[in-house]
C-alpha positions in Angstrom: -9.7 26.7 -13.9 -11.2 27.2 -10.6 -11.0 25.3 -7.1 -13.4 23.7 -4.8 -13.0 25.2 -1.3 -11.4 23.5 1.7 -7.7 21.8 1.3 -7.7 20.8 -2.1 -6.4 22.0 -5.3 -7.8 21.9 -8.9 -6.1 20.5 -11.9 -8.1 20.5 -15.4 -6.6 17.7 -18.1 -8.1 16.0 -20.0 -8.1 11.9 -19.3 -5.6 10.4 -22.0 -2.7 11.0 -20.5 -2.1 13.9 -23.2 -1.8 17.5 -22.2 -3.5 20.6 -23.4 -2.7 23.7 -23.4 -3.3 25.7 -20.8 -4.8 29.4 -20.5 -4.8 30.6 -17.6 -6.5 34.0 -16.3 -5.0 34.1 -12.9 -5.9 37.6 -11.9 -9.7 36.4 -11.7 -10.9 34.8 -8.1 -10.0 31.1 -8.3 -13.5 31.0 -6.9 -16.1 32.9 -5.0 -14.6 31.3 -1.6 -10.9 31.6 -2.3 -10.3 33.7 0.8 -11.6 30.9 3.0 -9.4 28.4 1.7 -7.3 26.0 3.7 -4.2 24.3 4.0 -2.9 20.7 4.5 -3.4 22.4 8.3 -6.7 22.9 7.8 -6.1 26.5 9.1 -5.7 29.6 6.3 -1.9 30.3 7.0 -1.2 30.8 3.0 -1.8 33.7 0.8 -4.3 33.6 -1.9 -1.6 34.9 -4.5 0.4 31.7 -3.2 -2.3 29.3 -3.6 -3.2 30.7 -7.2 0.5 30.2 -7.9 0.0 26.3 -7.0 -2.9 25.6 -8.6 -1.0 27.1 -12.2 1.9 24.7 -11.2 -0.7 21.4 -10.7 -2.5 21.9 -14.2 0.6 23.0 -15.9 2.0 20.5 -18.9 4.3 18.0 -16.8 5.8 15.7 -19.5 7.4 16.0 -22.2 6.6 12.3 -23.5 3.2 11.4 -24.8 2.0 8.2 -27.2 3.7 4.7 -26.7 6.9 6.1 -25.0 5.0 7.4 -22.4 2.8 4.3 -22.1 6.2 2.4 -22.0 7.5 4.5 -19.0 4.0 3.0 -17.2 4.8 -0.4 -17.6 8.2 -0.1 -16.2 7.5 1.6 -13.4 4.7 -0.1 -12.4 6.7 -3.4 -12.8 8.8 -2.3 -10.0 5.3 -2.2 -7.8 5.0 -5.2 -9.1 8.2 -6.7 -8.1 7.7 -4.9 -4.3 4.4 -6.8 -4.0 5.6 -9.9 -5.2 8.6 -10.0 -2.5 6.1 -9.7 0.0 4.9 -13.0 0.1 6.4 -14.7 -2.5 8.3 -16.6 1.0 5.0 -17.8 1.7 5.4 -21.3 -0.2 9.4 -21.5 -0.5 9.3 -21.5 3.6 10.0 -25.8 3.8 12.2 -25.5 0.8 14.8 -22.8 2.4 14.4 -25.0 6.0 15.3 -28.3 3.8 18.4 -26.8 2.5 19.1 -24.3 5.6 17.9 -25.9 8.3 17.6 -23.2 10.9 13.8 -23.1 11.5 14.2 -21.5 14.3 14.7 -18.3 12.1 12.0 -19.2 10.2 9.8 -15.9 10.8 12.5 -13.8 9.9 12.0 -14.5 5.9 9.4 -12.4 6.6 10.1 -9.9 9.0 13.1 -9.3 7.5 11.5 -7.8 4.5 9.0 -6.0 6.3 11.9 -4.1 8.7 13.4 -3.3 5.6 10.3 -1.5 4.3 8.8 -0.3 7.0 11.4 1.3 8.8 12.4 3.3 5.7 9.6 4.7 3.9 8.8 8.3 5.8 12.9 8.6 4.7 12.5 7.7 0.9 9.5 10.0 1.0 12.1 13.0 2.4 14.4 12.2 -0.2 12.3 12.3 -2.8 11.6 15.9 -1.7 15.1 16.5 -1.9 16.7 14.5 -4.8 16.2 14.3 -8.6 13.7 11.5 -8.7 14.9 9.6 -11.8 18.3 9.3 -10.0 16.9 8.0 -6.8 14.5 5.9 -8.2 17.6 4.1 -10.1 19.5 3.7 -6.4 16.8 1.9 -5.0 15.9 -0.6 -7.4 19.7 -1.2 -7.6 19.5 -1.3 -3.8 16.7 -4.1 -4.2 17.9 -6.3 -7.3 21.2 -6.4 -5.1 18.8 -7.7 -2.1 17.1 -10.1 -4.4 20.5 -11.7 -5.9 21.6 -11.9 -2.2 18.7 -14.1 -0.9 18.8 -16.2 -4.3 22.7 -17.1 -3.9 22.3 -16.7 -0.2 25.1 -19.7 1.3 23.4 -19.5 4.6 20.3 -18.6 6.5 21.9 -15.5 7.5 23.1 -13.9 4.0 19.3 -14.7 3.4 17.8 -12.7 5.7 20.2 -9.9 5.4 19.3 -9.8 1.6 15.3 -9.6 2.9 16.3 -6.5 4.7 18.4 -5.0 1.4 15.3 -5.9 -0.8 13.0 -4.5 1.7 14.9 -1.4 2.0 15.3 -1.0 -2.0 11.8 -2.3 -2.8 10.1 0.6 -0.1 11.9 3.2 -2.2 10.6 1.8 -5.4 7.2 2.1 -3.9 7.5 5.7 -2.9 9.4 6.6 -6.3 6.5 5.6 -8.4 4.2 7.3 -6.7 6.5 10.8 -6.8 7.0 10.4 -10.7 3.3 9.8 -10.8 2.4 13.0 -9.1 5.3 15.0 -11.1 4.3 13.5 -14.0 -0.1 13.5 -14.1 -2.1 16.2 -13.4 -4.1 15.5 -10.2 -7.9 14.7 -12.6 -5.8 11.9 -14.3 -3.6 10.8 -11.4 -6.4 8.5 -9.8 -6.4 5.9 -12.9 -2.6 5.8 -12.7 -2.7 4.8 -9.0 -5.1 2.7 -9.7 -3.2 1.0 -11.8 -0.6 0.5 -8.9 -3.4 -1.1 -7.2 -3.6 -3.6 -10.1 -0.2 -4.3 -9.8 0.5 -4.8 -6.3 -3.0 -7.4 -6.5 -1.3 -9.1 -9.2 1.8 -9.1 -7.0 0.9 -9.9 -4.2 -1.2 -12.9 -5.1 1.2 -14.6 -7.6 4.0 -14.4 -4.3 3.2 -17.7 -3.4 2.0 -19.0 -6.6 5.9 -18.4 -8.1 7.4 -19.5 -5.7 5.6 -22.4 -5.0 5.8 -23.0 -9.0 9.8 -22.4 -8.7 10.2 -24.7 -5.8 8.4 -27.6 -7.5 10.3 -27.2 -10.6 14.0 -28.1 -11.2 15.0 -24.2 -11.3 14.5 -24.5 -7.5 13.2 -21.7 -4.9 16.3 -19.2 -5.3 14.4 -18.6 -8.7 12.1 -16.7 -7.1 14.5 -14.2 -6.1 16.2 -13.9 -9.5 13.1 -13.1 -11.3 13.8 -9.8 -9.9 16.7 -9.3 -11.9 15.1 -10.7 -14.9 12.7 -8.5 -15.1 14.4 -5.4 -13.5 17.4 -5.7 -16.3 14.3 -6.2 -19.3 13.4 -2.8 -18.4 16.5 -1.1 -17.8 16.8 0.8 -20.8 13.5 2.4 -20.3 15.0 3.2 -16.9 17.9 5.1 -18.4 17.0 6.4 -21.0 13.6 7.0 -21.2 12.7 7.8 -17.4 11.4 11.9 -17.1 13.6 13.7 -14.6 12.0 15.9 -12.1 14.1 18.0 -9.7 12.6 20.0 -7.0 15.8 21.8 -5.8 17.4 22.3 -9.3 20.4 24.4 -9.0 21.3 23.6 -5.4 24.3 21.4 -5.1 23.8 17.6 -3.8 26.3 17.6 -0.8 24.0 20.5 0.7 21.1 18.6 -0.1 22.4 15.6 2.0 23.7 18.2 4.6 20.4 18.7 5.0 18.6 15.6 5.5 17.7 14.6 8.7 20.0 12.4 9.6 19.2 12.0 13.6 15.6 11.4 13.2 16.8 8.6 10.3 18.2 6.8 12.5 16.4 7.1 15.6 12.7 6.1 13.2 14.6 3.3 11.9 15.8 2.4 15.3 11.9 2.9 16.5 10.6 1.1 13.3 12.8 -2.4 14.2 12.1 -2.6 17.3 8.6 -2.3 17.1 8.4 -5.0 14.1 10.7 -7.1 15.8 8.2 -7.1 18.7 4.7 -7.9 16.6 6.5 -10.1 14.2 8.0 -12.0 16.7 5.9 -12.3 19.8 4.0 -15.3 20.1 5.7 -17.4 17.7 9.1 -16.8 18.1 9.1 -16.0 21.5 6.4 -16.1 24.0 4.5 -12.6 24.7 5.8 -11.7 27.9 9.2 -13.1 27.3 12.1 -10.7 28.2 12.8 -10.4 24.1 9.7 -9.3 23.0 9.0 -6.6 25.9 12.4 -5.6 25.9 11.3 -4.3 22.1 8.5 -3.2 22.8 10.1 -0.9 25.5 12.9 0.3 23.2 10.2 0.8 20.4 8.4 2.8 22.4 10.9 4.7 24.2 12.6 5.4 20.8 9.2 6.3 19.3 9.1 9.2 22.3 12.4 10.1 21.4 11.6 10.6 17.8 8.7 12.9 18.5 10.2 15.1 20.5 13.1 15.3 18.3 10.7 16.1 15.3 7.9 18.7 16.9 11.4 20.8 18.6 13.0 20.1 15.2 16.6 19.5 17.4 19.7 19.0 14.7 17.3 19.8 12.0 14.9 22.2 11.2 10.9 22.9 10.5 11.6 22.2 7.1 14.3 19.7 6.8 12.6 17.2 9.5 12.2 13.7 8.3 8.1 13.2 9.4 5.8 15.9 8.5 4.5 17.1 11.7 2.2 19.2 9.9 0.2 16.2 8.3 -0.8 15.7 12.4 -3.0 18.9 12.5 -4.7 18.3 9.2 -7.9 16.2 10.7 -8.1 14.9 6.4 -4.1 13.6 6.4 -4.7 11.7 10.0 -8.3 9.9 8.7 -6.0 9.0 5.2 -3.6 7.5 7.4 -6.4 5.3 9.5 -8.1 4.3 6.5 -5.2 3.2 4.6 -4.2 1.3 7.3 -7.5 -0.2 7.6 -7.6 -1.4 4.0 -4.1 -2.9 4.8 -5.6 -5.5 7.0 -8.3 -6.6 4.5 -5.7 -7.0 2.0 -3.6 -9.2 3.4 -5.2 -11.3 6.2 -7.3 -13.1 3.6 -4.6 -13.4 1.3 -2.9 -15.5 4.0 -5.7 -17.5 5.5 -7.6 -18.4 2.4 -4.6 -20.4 1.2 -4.2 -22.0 4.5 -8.2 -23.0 4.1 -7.9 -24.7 1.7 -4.2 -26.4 2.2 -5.8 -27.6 5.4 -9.6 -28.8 4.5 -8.9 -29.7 0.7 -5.0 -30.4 0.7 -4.2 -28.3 -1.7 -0.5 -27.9 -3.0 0.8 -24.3 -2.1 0.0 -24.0 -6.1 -3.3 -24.9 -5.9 -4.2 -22.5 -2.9 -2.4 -19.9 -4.8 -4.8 -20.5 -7.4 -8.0 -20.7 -4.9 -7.6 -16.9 -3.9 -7.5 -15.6 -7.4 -11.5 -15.1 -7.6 -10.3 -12.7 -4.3 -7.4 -10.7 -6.1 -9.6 -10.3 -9.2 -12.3 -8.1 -7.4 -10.3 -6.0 -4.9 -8.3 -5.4 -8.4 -11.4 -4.8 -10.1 -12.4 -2.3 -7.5 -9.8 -0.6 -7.1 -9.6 0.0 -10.9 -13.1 1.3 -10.9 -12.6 3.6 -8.0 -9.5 5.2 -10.0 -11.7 5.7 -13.5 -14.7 6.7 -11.2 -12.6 9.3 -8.8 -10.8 10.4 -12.0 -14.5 12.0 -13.7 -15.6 13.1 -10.8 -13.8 13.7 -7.9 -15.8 12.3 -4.8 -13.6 10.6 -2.7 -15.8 10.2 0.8 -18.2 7.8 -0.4 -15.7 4.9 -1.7 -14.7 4.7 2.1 -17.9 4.5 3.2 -19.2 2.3 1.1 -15.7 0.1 1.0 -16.1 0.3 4.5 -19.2 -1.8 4.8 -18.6 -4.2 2.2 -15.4 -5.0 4.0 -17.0 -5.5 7.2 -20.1 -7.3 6.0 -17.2 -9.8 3.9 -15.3 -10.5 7.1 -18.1 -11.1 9.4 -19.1 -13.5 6.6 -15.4 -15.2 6.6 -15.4 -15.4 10.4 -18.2 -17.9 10.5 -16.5 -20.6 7.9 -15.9 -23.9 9.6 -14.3 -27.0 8.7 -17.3 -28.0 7.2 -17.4 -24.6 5.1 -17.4 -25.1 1.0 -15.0 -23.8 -1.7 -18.2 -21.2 -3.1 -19.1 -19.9 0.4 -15.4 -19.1 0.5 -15.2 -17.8 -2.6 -18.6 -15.7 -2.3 -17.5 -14.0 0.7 -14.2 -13.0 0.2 -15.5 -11.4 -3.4 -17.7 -9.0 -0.9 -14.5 -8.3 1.2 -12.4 -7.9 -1.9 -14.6 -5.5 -3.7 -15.0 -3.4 0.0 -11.2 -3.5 0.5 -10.2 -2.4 -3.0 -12.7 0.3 -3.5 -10.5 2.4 -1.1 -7.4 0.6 -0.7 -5.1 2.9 -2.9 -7.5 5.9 -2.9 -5.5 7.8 -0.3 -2.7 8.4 -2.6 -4.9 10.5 -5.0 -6.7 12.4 -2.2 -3.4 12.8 -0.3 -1.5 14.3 -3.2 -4.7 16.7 -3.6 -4.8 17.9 -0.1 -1.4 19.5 0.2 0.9 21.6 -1.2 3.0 20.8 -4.2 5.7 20.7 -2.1 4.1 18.8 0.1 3.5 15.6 -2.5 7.0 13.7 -1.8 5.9 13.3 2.0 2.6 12.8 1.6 3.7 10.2 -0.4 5.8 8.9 2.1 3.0 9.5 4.9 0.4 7.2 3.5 3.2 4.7 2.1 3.6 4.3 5.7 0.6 3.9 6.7 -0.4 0.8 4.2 3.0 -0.5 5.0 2.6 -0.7 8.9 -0.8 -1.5 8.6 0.7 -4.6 6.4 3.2 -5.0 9.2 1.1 -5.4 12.1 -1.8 -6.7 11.0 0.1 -10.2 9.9 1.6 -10.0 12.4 -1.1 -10.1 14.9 -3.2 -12.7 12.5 -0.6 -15.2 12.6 0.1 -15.3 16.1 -3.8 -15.8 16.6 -3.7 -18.3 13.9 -0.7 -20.0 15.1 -1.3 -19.7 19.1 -5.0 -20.7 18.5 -4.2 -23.8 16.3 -1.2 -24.7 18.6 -3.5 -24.7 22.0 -6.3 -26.4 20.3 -4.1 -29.2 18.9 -2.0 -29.6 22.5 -5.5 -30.4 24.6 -6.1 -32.8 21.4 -2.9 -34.2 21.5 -1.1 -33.5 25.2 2.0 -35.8 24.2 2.8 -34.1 21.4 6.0 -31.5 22.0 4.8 -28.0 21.0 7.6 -27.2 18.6 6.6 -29.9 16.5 3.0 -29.0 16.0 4.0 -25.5 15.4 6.2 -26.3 12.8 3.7 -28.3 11.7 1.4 -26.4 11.1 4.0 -23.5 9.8 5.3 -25.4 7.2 3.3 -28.5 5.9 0.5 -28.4 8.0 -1.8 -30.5 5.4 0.6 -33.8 5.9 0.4 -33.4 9.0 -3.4 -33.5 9.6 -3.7 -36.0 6.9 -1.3 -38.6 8.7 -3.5 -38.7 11.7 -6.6 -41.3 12.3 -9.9 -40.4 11.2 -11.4 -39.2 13.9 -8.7 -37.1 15.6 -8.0 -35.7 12.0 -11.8 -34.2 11.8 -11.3 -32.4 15.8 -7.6 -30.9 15.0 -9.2 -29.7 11.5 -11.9 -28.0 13.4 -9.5 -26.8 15.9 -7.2 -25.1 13.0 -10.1 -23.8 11.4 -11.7 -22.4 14.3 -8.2 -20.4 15.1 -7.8 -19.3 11.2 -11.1 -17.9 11.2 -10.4 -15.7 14.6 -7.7 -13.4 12.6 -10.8 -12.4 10.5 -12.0 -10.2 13.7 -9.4 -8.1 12.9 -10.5 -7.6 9.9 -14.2 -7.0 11.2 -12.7 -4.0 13.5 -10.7 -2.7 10.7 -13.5 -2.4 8.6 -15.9 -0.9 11.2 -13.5 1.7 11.8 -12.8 2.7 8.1 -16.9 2.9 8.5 -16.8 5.1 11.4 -13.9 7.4 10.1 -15.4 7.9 6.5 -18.1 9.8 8.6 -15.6 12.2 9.4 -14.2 13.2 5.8 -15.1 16.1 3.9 -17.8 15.9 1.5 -15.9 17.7 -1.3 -14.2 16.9 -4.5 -10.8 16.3 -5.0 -10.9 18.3 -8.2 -13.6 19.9 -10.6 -13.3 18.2 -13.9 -14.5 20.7 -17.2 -18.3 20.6 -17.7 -18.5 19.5 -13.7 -17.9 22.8 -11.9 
């Protein structure tokens, strides 16, 4: 076994997911520059002897299920990223449905925000507990903590039980997230972990892009919308046993008691990130469609978003009622230059994920008038290639170990795909659309779930659970704003263009218009003004793709910047 030098660390297994054994000859030099190794720092603060030690515990045997149990145990887990994905937009096409029998549009945006508060806010804490907690057990709270969500908003009496049960699923399904990643890294050796990530890739496309196609389906059928919250718990209790019973437990504090382990949490940096987290989505969710920009709302959150954020770093970098260890971010991860460009480039291939997944829909509602299940369909030829590339950067990654090119090269397939999308017009075809977003969904997947692998490669052992938690945050607020931002161009854009079209019309009701059944109500007006507001939504839909253009440059720009190493030397590679 040997190790490349810089901040990684080597793991030789073999690639189907059954383990060797292992000789191991540490008294030999892990490799000619094993004194000049780094890390997650980037500075030599560890001693070799230490670092030996770590590399032994990456490429020992860390599962004691192989064969069809252990391909079982995949399958559930991943459902769960599944499910996570699917709750992200499967509000998408049940919006008119829950204003029919709510009324309450005025709330409408939180169906979505909700959710993403939920999430968001918690994720850097799942990642701490994780480092603290048996992971089996805390796995099992949180997708209890998310069916319990999900059969809240399905027997939801009120618009208000509803989006309290968005913030309980959000808050569950954010630990599920985190939890399969941990059991991934306890459970793969860091050659084979790229092909299992990738797979959570796979799943959260899949997710993600049959959101609005269940629902929509649910809505239209005589189960009704709320079925598309209790398909959670179908599928969350046809896994359960495998949950229970067949789930490998990994401790990392085995022996010390649980009350000290929660003692020890960081409970005042919980609450002030959480505090910090809702504000701030509160703020980009909200602005613009809710309420106007500079309305006394929206900068009143953004002041107590940032003022808490201040807060929260202070607390953290003087460690004040915690400690260096114990503290709920990893300050650490913010002098490693590797950590900070994972965190920008996941964030990056956040917005190309989910801006098209949200305006290619609406292209075709509005241009072709398409039923919510039919543009569901449309963005399939999408999901299929970011899927497809993220599958081939885990297989690829998993041989040999290069990670710097896939984010260059992602980089400029994503922005060449949204430049491409920015110039569609009302006029624009169902194969131009479908051409160019296969460019930006190859660019986008190539790297989207890439940083997981590297991540769990650049630190310590130790280190996994919140570097887990780190780049979990990042795709998650890069998620979070970026929708944010794209609907209120999509939405302020469309709205102004229809008003100078139409000055008599009251804003609220083109808003909601074009919110909830925006095709009916194009299609209901006379030829000729139908054609200018179609160009006018169309022209405002294809500004969120400049987003995506500057997203993309930047992952472009940082790749530059990444080591040109691999994350591992595979046998017969070194």
């Amino acid at each position: 076994m040997s190790t490349t030098s810089g901040d990684t660390y080597v793991a030789t297994k073999d690639l189907k997911g059954v383990i060797p054994d292992v000789h191991l000859n540490v008294e030999k030099p892990i490799d000619q520059d094993a004194s000049k190794r780094t890390s997650v720092t980037d500075v030599d603060i560890d001693p070799v002897a230490d670092e030996k030690q770590e590399a032994v515990e990456a490429a020992a045997p860390v599962r004691d299920i192989t064969g069809w149990k252990w391909g079982l145990v995949v399958v559930a887990i991943l459902s769960s990223i599944f499910l996570f994905a699917l709750d992200n937009t499967v509000v998408a096409d049940i919006q008119p449905a829950i204003i029919a029998n709510f009324g309450d549009i005025q709330k409408l945006p939180w169906l979505t925000g909700a959710f993403l508060i939920g999430s968001a806010s918690t994720n850097l804490v799942w990642g701490k507990v994780y480092g603290q907690m048996e992971a089996k057990i805390t796995y099992l709270i949180s997708l209890v903590i998310f069916e319990v969500g999900s059969a809240l908003c399905g027997a939801a009496p009120t618009m208000n039980a509803l989006i309290i049960g968005r913030v309980i699923a959000g808050v569950g399904g954010s630990g599920m997230y985190v939890g399969v990643m941990t059991l991934l890294s306890v459970t793969t050796s860091l050659q084979e972990r790229p092909m299992y990530v990738g797979l959570t890739g796979l799943l959260w496309g899949i997710g993600t892009v049959l959101g609005p196609i269940i629902g929509g389906a649910f809505t239209d059928s005589s189960a009704g919308w709320r079925w598309a919250f209790y398909i959670n718990l179908v599928i969350g209790g046809a896994f359960a046993p495998v949950y229970l019973f067949m789930l490998p437990k990994s401790d990392p504090r085995k022996g010390v008691p649980v009350l000290r382990r929660f003692k020890e949490l960081d409970w005042v940096g919980t609450v002030i990130l959480m505090g910090a987290f809702v504000s701030f989505i509160m703020a980009v969710s909200f602005g613009g469609i809710l309420y106007a920009w500079n309305s006394g709302q929206i900068i009143a959150c953004f002041v107590v978003a940032f003022s808490l954020f201040g807060i929260f770093a202070v607390q953290q970098e003087l460690a004040i009622f915690t400690t260096v260890e114990q503290r709920i971010f990893p300050v650490q991860f913010l002098r490693s230059r590797t950590m900070l460009l994972l965190f920008a480039e996941t964030s990056s291939a956040a917005t190309g994920i989910v801006v098209p997944l949200y305006m290619i829909p609406l292209f075709f509602q509005f241009t072709q008038g398409d039923t919510a299940l039919q543009a569901g369909v449309r963005i399939l030829p999408y999901i299929f290639l970011m899927v497809f590339g993220c599958i081939v950067n885990g297989a690829v990654l998993s041989k040999y170990g290069y990670y710097m090119p896939w984010y260059l090269g992602g980089g400029i397939l994503f922005v060449i795909g949204s430049a491409l999308m920015y110039t569609i017009d009302s006029s624009s075809t169902a194969a131009q659309v479908y051409g160019f977003s296969v460019l930006l969904g190859v660019g986008v997947g190539v790297f989207c779930q890439a940083s997981f692998s590297v991540a769990q490669g650049t630190v310590k052992p130790s280190e996994i659970p919140s570097a887990v938690g780190f780049i979990t945050c990042a795709q998650i607020t890069g998620i979070t704003i970026s929708i944010a931002i794209a609907n209120s161009v999509f939405l302020n854009g469309a709205e102004e263009g229809i008003a100078k079209l139409m000055p008599d019309v009251p804003r609220d009701q083109i808003q909601s218009a074009i919110a909830g059944v925006g095709s009916k109500f194009v299609q209901s007006l006379p030829l000729e003004m139908r054609q200018k507001v179609l160009d006018a939504i169309i022209e405002a839909m294809s500004k969120a793709y400049v987003l995506c253009i500057t997203a993309g440059a930047l992952a472009i720009v940082l790749s530059l910047f990444l080591k040109r190493e691999r994350l591992f030397v595979a046998p017969g590679l070194a």
